[in-house]
N, CA, C and O atoms as a Tinker XYZ file with bonds, in Angstrom:
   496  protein
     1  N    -60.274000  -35.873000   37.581000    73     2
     2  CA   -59.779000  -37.184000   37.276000    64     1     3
     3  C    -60.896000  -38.045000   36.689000    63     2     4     5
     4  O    -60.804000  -38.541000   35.566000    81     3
     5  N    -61.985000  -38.211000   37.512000    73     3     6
     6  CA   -63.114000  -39.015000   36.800000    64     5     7
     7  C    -63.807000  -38.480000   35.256000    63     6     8     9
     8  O    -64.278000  -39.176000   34.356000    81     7
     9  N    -63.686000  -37.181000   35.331000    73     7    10
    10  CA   -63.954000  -36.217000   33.904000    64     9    11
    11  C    -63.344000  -36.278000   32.674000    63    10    12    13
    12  O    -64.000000  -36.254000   31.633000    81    11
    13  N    -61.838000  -36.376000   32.707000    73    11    14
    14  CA   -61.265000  -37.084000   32.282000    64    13    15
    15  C    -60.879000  -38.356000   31.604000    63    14    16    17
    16  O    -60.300000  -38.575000   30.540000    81    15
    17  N    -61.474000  -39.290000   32.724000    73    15    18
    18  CA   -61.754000  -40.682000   32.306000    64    17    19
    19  C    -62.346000  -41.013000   32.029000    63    18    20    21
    20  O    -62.206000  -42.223000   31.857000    81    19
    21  N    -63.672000  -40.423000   31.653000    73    19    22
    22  CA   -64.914000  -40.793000   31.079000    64    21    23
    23  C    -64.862000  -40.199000   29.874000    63    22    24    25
    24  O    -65.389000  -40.800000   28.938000    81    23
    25  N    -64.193000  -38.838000   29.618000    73    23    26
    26  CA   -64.166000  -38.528000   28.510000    64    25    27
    27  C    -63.371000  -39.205000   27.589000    63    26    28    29
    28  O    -63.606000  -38.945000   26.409000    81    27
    29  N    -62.217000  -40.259000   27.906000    73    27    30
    30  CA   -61.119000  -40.653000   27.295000    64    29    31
    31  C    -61.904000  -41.813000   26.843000    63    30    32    33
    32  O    -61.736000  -42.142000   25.669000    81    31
    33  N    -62.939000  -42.665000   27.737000    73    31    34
    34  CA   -63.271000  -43.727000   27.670000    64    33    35
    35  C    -63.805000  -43.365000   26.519000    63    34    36    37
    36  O    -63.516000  -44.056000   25.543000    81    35
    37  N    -64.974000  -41.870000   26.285000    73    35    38
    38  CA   -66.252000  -42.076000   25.033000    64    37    39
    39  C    -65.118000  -41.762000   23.767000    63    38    40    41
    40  O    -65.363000  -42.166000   22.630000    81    39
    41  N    -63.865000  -41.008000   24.074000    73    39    42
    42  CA   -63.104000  -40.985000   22.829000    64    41    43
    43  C    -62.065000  -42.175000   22.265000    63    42    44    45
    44  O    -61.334000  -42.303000   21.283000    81    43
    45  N    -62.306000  -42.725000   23.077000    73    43    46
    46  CA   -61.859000  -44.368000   22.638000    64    45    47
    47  C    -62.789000  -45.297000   22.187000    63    46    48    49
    48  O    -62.641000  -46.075000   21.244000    81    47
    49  N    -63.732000  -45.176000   22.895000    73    47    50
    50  CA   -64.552000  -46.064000   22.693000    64    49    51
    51  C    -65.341000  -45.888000   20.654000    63    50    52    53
    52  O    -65.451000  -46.757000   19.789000    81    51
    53  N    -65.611000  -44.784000   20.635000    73    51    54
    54  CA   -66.355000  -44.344000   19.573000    64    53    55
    55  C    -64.926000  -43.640000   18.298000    63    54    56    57
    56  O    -65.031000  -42.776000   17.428000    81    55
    57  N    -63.852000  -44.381000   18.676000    73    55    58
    58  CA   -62.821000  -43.799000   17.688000    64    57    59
    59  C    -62.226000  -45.122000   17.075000    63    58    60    61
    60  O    -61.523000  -45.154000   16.065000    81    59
    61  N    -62.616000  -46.240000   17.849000    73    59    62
    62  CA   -61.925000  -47.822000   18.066000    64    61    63
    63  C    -61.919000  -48.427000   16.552000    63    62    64    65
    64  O    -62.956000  -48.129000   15.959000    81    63
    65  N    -61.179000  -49.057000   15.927000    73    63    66
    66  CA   -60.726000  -49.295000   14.632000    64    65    67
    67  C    -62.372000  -50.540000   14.780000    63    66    68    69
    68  O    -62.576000  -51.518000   15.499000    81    67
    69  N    -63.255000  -49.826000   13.684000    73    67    70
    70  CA   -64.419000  -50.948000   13.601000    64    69    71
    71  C    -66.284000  -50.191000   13.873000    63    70    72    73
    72  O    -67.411000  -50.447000   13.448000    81    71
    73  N    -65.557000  -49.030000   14.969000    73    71    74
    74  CA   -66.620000  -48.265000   15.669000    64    73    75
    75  C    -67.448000  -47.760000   13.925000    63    74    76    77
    76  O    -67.048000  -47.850000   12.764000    81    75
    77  N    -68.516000  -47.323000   14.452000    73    75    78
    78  CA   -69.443000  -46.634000   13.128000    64    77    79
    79  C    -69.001000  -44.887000   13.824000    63    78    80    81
    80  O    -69.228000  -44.257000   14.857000    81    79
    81  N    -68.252000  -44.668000   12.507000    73    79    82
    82  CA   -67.789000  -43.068000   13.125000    64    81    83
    83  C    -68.922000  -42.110000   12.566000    63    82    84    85
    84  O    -68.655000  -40.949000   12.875000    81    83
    85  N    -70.362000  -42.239000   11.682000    73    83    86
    86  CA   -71.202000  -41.524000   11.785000    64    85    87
    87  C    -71.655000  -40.155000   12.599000    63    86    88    89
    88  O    -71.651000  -39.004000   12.162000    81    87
    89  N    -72.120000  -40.708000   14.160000    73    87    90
    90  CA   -72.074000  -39.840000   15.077000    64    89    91
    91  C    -70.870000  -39.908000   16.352000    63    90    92    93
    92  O    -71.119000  -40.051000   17.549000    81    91
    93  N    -69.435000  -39.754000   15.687000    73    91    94
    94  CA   -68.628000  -39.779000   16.886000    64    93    95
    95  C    -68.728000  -38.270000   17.519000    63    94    96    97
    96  O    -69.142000  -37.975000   18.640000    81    95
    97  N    -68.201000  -37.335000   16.425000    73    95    98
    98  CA   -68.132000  -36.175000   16.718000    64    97    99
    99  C    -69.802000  -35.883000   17.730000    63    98   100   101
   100  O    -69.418000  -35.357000   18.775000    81    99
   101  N    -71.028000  -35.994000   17.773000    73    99   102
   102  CA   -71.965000  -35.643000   18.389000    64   101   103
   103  C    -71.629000  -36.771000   20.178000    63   102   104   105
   104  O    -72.124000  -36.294000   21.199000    81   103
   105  N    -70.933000  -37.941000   20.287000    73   103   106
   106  CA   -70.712000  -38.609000   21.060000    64   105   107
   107  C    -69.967000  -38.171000   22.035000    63   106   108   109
   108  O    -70.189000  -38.354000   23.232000    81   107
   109  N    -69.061000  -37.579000   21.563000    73   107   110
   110  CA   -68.364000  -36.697000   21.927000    64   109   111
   111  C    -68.101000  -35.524000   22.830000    63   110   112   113
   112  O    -67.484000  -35.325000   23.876000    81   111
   113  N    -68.975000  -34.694000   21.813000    73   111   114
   114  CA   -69.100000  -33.351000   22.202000    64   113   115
   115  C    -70.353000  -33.474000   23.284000    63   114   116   117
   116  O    -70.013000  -32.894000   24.315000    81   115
   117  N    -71.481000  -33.947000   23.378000    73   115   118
   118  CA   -72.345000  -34.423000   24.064000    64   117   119
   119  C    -71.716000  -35.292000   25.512000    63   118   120   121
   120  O    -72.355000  -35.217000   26.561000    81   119
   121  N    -70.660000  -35.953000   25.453000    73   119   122
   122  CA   -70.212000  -36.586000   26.660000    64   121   123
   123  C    -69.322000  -35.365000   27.472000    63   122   124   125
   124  O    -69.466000  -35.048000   28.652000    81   123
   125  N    -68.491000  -34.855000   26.622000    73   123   126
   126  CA   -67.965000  -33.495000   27.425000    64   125   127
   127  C    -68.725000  -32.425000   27.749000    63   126   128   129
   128  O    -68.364000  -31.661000   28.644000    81   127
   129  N    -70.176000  -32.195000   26.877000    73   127   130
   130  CA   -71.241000  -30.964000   27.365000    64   129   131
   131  C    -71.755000  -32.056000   29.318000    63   130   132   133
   132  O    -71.713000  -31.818000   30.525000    81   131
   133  N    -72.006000  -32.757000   28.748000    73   131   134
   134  CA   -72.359000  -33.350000   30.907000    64   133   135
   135  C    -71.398000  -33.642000   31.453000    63   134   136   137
   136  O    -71.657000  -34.037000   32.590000    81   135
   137  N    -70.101000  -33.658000   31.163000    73   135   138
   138  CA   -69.019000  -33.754000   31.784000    64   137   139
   139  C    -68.514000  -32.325000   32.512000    63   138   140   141
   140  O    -67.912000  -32.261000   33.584000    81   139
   141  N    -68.896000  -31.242000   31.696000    73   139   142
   142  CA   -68.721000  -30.135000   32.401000    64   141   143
   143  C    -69.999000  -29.307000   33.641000    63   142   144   145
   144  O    -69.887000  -28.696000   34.703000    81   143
   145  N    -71.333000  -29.797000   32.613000    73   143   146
   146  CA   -72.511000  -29.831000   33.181000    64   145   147
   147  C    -72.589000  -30.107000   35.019000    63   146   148   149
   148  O    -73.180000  -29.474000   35.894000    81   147
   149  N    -71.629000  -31.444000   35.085000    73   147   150
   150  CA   -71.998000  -31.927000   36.130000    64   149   151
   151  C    -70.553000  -31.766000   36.745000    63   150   152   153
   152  O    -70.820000  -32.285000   37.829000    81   151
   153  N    -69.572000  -31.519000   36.824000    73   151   154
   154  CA   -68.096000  -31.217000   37.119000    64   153   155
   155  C    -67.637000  -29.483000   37.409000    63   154   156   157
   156  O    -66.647000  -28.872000   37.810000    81   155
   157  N    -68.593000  -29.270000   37.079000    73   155   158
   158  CA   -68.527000  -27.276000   37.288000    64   157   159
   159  C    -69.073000  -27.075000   38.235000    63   158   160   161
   160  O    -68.943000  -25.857000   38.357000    81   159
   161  N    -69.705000  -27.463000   39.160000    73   159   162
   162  CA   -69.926000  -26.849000   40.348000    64   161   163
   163  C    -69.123000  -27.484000   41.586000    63   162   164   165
   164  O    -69.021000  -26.973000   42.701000    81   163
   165  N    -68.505000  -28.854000   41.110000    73   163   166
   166  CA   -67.959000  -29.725000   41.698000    64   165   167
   167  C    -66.022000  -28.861000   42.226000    63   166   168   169
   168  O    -65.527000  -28.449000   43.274000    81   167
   169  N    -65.657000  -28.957000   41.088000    73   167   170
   170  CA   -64.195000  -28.992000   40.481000    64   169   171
   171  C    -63.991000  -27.703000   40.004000    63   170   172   173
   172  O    -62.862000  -27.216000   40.059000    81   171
   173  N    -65.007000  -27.034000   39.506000    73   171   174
   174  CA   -64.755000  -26.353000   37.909000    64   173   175
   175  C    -64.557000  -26.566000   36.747000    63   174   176   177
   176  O    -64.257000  -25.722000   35.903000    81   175
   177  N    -64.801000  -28.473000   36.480000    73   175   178
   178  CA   -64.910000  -28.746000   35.653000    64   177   179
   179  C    -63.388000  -28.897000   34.706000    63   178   180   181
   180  O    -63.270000  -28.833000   33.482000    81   179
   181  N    -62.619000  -29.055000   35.455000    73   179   182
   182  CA   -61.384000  -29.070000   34.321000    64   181   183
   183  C    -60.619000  -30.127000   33.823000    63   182   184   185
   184  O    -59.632000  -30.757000   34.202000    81   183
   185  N    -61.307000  -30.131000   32.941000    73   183   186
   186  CA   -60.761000  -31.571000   32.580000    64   185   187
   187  C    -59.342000  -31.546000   31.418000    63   186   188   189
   188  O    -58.705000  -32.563000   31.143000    81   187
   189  N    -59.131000  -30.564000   31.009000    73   187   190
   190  CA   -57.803000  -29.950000   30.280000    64   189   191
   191  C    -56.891000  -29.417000   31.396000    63   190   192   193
   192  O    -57.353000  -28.661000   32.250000    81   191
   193  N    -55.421000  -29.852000   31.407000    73   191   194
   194  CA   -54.634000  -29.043000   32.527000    64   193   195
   195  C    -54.581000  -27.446000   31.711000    63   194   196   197
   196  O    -54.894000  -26.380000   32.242000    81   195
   197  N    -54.269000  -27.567000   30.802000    73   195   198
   198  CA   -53.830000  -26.257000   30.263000    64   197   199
   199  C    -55.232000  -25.114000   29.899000    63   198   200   201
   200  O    -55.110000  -24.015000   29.358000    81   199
   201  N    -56.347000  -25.660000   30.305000    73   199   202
   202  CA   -57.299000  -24.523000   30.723000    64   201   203
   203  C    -57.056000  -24.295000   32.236000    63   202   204   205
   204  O    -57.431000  -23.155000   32.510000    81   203
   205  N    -56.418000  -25.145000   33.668000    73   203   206
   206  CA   -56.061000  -24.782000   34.627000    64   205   207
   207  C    -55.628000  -23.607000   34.784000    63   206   208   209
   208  O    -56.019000  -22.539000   35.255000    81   207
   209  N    -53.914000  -24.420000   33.832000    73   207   210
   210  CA   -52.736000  -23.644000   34.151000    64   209   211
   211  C    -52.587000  -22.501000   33.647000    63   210   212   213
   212  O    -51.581000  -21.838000   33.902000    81   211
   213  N    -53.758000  -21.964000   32.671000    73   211   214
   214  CA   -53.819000  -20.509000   32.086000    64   213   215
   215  C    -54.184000  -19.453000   32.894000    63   214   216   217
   216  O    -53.522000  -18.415000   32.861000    81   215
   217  N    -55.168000  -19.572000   33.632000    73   215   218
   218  CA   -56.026000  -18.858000   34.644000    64   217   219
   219  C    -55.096000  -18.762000   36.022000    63   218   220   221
   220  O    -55.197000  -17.782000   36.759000    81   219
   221  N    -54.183000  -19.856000   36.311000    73   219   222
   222  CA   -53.422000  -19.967000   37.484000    64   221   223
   223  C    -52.253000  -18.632000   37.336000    63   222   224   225
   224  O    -51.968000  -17.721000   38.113000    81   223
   225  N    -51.694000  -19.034000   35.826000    73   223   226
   226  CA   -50.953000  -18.265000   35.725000    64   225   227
   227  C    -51.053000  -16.662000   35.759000    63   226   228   229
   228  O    -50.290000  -15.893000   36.344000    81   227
   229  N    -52.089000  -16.375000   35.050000    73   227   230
   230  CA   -52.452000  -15.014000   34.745000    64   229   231
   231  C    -53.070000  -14.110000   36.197000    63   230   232   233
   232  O    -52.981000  -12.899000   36.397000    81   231
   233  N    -53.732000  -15.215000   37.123000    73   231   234
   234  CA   -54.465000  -14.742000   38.058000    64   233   235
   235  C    -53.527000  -14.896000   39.295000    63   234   236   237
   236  O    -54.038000  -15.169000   40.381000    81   235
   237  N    -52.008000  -14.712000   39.168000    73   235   238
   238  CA   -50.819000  -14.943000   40.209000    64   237   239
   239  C    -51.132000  -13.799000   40.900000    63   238   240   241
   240  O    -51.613000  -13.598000   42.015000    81   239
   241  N    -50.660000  -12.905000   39.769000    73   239   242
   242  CA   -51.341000  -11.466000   40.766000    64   241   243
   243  C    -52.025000  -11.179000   41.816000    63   242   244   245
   244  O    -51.677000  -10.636000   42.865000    81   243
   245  N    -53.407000  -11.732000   41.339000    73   243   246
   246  CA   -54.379000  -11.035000   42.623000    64   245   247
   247  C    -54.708000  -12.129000   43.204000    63   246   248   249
   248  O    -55.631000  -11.897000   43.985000    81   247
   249  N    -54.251000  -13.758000   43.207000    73   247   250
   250  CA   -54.345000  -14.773000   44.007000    64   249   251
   251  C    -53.081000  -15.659000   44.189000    63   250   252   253
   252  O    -53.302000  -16.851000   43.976000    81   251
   253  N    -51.845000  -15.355000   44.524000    73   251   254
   254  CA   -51.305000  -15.611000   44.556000    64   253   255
   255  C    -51.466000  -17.247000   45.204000    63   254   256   257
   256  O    -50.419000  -17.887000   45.108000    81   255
   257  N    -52.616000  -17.986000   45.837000    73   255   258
   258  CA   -52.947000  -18.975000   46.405000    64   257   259
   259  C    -52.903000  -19.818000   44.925000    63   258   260   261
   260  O    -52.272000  -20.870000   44.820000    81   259
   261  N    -53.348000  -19.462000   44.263000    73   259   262
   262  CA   -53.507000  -20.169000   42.892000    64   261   263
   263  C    -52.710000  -21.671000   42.305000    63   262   264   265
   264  O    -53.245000  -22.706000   41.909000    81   263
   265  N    -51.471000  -21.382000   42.407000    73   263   266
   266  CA   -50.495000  -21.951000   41.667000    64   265   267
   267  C    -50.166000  -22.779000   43.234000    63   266   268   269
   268  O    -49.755000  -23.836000   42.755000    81   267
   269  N    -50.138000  -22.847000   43.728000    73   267   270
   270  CA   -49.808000  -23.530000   44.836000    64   269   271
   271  C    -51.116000  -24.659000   45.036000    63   270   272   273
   272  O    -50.925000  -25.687000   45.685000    81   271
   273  N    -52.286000  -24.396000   44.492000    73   271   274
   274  CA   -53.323000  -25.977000   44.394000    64   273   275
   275  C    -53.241000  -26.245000   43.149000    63   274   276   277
   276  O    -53.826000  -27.313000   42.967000    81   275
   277  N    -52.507000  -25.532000   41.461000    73   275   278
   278  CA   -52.718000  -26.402000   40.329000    64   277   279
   279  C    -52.328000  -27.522000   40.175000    63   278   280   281
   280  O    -52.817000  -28.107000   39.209000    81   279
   281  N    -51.218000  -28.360000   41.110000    73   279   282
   282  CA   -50.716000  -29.434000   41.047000    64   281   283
   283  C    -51.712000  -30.179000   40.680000    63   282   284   285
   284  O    -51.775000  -30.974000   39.742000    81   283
   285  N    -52.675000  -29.820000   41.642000    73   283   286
   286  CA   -53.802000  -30.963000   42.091000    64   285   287
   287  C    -54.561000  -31.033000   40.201000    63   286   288   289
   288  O    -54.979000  -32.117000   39.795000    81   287
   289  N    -54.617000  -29.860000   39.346000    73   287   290
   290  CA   -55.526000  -29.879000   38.382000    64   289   291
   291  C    -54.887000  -30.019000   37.002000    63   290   292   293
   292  O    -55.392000  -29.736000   35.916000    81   291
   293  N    -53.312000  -30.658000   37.341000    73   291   294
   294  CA   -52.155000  -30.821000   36.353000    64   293   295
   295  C    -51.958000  -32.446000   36.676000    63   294   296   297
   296  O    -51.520000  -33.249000   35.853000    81   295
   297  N    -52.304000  -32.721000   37.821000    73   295   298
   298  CA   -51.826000  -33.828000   37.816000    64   297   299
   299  C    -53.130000  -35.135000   38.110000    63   298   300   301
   300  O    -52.940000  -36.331000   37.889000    81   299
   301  N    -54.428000  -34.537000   38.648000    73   299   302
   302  CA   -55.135000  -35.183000   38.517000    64   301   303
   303  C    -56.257000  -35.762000   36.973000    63   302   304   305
   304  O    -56.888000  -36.818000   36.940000    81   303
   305  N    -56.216000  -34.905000   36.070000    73   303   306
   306  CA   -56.175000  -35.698000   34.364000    64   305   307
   307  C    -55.331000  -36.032000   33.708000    63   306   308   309
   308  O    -55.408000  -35.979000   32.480000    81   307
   309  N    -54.344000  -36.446000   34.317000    73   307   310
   310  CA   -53.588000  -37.000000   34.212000    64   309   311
   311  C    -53.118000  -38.271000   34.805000    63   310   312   313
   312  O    -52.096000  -38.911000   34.559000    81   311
   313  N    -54.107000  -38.508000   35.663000    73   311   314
   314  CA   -54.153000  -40.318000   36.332000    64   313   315
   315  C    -55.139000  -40.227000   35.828000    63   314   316   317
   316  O    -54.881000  -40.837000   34.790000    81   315
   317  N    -56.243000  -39.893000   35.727000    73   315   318
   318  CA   -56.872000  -40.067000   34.924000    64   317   319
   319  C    -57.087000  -40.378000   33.489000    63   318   320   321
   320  O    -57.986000  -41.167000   33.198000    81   319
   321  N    -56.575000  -40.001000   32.841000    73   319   322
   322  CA   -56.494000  -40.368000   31.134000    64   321   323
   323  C    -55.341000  -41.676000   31.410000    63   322   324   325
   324  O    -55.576000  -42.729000   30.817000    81   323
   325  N    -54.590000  -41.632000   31.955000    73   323   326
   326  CA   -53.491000  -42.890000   32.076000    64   325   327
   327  C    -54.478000  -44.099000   32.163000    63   326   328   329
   328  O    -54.634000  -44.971000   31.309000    81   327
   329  N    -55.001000  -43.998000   33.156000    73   327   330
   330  CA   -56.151000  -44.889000   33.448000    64   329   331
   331  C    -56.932000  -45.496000   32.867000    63   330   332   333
   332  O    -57.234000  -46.675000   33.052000    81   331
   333  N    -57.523000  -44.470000   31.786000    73   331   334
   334  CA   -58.543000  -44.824000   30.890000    64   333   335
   335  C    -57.549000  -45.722000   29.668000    63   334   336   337
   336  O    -57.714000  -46.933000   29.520000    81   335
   337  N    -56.723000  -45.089000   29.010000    73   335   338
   338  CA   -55.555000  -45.693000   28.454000    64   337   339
   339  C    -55.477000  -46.700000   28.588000    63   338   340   341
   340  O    -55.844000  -47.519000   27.746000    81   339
   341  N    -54.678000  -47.145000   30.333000    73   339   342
   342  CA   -54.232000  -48.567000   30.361000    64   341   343
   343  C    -55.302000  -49.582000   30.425000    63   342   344   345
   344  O    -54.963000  -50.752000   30.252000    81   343
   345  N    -56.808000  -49.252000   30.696000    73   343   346
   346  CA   -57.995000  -49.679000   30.815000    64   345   347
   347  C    -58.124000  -50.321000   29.312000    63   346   348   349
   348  O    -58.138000  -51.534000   29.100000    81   347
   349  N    -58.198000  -49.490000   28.486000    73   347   350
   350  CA   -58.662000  -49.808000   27.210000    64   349   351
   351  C    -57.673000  -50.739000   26.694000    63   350   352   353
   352  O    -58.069000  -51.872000   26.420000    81   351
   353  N    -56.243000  -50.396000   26.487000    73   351   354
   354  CA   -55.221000  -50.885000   25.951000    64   353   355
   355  C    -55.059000  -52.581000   26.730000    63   354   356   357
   356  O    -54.274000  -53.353000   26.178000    81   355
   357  N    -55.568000  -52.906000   27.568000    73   355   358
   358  CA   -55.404000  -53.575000   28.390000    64   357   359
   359  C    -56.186000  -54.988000   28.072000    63   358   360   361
   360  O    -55.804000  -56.148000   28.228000    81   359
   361  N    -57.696000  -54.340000   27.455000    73   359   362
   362  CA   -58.641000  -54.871000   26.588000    64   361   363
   363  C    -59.700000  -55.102000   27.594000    63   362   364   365
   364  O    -60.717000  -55.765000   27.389000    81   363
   365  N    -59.261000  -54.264000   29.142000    73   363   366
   366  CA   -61.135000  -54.422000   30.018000    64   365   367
   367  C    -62.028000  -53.594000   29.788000    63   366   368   369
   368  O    -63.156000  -53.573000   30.282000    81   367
   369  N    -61.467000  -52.710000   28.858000    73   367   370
   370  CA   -62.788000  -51.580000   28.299000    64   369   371
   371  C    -62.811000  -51.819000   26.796000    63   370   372   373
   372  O    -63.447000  -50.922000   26.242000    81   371
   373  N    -62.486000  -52.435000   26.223000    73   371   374
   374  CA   -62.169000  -52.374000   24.897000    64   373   375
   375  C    -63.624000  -53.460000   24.384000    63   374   376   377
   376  O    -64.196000  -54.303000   25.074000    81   375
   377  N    -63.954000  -52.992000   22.734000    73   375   378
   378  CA   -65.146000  -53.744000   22.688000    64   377   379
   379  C    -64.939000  -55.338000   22.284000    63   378   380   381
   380  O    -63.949000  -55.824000   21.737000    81   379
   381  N    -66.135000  -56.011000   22.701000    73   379   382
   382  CA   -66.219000  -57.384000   22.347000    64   381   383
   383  C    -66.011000  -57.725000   21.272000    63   382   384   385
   384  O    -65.453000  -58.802000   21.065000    81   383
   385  N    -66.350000  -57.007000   20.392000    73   383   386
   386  CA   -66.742000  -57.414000   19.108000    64   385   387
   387  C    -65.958000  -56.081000   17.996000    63   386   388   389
   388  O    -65.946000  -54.855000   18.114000    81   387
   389  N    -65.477000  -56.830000   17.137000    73   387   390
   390  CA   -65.075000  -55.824000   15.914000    64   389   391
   391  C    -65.709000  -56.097000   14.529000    63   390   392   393
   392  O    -65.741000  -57.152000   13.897000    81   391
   393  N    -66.143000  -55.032000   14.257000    73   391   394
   394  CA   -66.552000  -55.316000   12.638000    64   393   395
   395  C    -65.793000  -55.731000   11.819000    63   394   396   397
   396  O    -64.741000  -55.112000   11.659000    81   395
   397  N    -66.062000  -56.905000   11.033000    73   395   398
   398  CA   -64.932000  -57.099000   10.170000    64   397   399
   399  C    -64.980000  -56.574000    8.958000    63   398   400   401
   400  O    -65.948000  -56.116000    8.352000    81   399
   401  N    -63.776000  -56.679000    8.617000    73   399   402
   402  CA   -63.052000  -55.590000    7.072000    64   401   403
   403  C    -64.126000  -55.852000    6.071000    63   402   404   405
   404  O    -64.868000  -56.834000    6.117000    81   403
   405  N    -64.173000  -54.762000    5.012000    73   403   406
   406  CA   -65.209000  -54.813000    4.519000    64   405   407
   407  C    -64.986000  -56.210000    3.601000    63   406   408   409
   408  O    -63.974000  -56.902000    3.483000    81   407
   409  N    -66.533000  -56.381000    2.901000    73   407   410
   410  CA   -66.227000  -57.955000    2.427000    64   409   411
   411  C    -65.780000  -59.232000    3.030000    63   410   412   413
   412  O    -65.810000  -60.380000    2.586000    81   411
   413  N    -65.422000  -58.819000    3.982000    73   411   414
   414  CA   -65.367000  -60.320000    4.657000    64   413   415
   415  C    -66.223000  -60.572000    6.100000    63   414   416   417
   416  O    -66.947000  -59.767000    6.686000    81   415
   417  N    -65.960000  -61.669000    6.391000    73   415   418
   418  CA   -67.450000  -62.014000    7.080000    64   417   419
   419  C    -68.928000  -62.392000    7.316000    63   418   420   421
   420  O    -69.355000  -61.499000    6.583000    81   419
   421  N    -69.759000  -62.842000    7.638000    73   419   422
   422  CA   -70.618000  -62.758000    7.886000    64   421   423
   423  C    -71.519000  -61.281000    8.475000    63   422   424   425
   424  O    -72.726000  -61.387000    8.260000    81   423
   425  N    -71.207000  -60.285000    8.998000    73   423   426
   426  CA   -71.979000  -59.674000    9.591000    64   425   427
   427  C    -73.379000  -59.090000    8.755000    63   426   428   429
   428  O    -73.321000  -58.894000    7.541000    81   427
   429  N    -74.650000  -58.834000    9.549000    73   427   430
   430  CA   -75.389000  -57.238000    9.131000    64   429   431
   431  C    -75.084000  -56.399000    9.536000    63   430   432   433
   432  O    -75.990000  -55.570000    9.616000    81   431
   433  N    -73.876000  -55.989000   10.014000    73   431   434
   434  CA   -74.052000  -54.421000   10.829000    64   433   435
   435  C    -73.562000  -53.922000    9.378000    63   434   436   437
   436  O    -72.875000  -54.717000    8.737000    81   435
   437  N    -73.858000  -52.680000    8.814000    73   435   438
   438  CA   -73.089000  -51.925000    7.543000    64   437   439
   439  C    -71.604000  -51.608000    8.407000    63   438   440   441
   440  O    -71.401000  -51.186000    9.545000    81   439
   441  N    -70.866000  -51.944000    7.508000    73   439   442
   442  CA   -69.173000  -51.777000    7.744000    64   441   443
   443  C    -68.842000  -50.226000    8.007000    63   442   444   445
   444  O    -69.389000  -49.443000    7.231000    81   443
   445  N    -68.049000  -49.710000    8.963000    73   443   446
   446  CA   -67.716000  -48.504000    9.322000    64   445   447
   447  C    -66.567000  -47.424000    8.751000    63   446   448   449
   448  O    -65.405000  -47.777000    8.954000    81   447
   449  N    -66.719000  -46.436000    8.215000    73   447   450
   450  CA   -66.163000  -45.239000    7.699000    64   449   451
   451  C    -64.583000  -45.374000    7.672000    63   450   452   453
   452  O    -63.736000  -44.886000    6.924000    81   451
   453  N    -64.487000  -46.387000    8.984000    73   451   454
   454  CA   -62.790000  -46.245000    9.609000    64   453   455
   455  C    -62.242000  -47.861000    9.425000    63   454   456   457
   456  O    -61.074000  -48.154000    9.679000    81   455
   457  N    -63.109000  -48.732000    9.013000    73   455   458
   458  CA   -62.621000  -50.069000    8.563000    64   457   459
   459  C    -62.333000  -50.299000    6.935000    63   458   460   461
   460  O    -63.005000  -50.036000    5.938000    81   459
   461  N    -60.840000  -50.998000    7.156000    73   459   462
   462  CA   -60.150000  -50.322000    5.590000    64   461   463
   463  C    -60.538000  -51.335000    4.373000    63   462   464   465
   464  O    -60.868000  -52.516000    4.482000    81   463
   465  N    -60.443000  -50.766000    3.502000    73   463   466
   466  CA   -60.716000  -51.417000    2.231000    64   465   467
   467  C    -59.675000  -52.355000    1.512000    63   466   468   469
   468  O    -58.512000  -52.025000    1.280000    81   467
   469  N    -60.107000  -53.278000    1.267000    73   467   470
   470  CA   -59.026000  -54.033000    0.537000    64   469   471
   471  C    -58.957000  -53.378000   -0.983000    63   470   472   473
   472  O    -59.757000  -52.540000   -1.401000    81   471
   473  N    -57.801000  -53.948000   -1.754000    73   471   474
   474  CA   -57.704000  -53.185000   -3.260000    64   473   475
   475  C    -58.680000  -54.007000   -4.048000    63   474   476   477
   476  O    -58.771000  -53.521000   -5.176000    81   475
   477  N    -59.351000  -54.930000   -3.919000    73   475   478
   478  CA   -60.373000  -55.682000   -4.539000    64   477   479
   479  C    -61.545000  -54.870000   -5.144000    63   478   480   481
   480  O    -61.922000  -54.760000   -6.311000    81   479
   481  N    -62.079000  -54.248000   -3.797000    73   479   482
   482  CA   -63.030000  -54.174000   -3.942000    64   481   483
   483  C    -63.292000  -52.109000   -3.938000    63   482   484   485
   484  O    -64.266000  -51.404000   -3.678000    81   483
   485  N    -62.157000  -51.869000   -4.280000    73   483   486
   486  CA   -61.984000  -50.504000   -4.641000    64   485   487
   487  C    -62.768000  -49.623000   -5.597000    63   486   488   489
   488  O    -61.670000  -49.553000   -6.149000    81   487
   489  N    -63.490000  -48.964000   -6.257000    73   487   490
   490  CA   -64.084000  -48.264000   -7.288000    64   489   491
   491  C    -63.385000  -46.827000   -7.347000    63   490   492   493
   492  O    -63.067000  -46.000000   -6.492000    81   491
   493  N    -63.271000  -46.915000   -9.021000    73   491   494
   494  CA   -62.463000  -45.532000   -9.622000    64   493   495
   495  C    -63.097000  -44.927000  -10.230000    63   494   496
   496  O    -62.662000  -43.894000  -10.739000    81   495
């Protein structure tokens, strides 16, 4: 659940209409490499149900105990990501500040990959 929500948070956070998408993909993949890092000895690290429910299923056979605790690993990233969701959507995780559209504004930050262009200022 917390694995989950932290991961939802860095993929919101660094996907957010304004974010500099430069290094999202490394933000990313780097927040889920210590997310498993530190959740695998814990949990096993599962922060996907359907890496659970694959292993549950297949391993009925010789553990039949299996499928009788996946609830717990189907349904706990799943309050989890809800969470992070209604967190963000909510606007208590969401950022302070948005870059504004290109050309307008005041800012120095350079305008981001994912903030849209007006037809003005277009080049063909």
């Amino acid at each position: 659940m917390v694995g989950t929500f932290l991961f939802l948070i860095c993929i919101l956070r660094v996907t957010q209409r304004g974010a500099p998408v430069e290094l999202a993909g490394i933000a990313i993949g780097l927040t889920l490499a210590a997310i498993h890092l530190v959740g695998i000895n814990i949990s096993g690290s599962s922060v996907n149900p359907a890496r659970s429910l694959g292993p549950a299923i297949v391993g009925f056979a010789h553990n039949p105990e299996a499928l009788k605790q996946i609830w717990l690993y189907i349904l706990a990233p799943l309050i989890g990501a809800g969470t992070a969701g209604y967190l963000f959507r909510s606007g208590v995780l969401a950022a302070e500040t948005v870059i504004p559209i290109r050309g307008e504004g005041g800012s120095d930050i350079p305008p981001a990959a994912s903030a849209p262009r007006d037809a003005k200022s277009r080049r063909r």
